[in-house]
Backbone bond lengths (Angstrom), bond angles and torsions (degrees), N, CA, C in turn:
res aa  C-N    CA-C-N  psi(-1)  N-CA   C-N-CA  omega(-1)  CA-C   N-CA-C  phi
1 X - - - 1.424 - - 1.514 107.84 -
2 X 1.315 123.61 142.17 1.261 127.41 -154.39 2.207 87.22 -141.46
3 X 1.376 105.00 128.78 1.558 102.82 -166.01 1.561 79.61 -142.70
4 X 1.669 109.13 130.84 1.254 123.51 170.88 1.580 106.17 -122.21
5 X 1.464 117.02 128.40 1.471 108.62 -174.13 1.848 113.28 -137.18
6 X 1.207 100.38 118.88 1.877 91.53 -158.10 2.169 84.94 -111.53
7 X 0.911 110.57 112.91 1.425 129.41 160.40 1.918 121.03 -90.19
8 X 1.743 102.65 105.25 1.520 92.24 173.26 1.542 80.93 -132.94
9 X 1.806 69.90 147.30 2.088 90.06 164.66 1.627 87.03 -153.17
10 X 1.287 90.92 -163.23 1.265 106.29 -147.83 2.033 117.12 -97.46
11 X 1.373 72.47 -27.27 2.008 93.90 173.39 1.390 120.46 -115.61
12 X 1.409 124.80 48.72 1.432 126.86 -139.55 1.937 101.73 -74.94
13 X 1.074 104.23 -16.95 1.893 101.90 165.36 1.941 110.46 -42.22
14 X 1.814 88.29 -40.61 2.013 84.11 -171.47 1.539 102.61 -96.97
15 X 1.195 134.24 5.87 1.455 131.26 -175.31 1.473 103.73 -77.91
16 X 0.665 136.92 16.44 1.845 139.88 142.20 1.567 116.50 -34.34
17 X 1.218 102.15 -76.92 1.558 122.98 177.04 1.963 100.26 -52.77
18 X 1.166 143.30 -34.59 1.028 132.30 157.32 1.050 124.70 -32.85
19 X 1.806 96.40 -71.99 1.407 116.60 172.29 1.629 126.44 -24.80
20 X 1.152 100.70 -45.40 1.454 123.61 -156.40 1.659 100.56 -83.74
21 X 1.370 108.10 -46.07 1.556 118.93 -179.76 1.537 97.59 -67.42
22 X 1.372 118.82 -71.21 1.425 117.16 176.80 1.912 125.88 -24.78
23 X 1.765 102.78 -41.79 1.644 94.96 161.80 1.289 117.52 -124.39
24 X 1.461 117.66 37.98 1.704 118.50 125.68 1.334 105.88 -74.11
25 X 1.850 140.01 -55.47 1.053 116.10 -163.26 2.011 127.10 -67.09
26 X 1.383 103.82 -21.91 1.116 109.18 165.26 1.287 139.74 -73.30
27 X 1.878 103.58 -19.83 1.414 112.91 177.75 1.250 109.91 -85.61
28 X 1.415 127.53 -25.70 1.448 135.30 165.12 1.328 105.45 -77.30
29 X 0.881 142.04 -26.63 2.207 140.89 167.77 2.052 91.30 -66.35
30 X 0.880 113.13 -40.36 1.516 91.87 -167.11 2.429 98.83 -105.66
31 X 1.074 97.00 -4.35 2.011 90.93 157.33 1.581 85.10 -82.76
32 X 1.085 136.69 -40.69 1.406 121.71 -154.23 1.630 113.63 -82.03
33 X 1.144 109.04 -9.25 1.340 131.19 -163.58 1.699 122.83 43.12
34 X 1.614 99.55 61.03 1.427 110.11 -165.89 1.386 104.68 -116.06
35 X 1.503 124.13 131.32 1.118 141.82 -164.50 1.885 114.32 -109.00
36 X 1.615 90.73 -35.86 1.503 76.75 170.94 1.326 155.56 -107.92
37 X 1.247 155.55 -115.43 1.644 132.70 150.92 1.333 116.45 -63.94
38 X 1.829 116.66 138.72 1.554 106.62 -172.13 1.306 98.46 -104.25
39 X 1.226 133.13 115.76 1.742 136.41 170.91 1.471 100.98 -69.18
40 X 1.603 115.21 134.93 1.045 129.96 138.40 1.474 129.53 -20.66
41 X 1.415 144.54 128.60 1.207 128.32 136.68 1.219 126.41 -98.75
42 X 1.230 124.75 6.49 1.278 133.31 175.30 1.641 115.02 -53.49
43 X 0.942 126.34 126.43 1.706 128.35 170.52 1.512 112.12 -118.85
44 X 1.412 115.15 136.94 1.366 101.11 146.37 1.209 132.55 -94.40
């Protein structure tokens, strides 16, 4: 498996914490053994 992932925002000094959320949500999609789009529940 070959995964290419290009992240832009706008303040990229604080995009860390993205980072970090971005592979909690994937490491919990694959314990969960979930294959397809993961929706947000986050609201503001």
């Amino acid at each position: 498996m070959k995964l290419e992932l290009l992240l832009s925002v706008e303040d990229s000094p604080n995009s860390a914490g993205v980072v970090i959320d971005t592979i909690r949500c994937c490491k919990l999609a694959l314990d969960r053994e979930r294959g397809e789009v993961l929706y947000s529940t986050y609201t503001l």
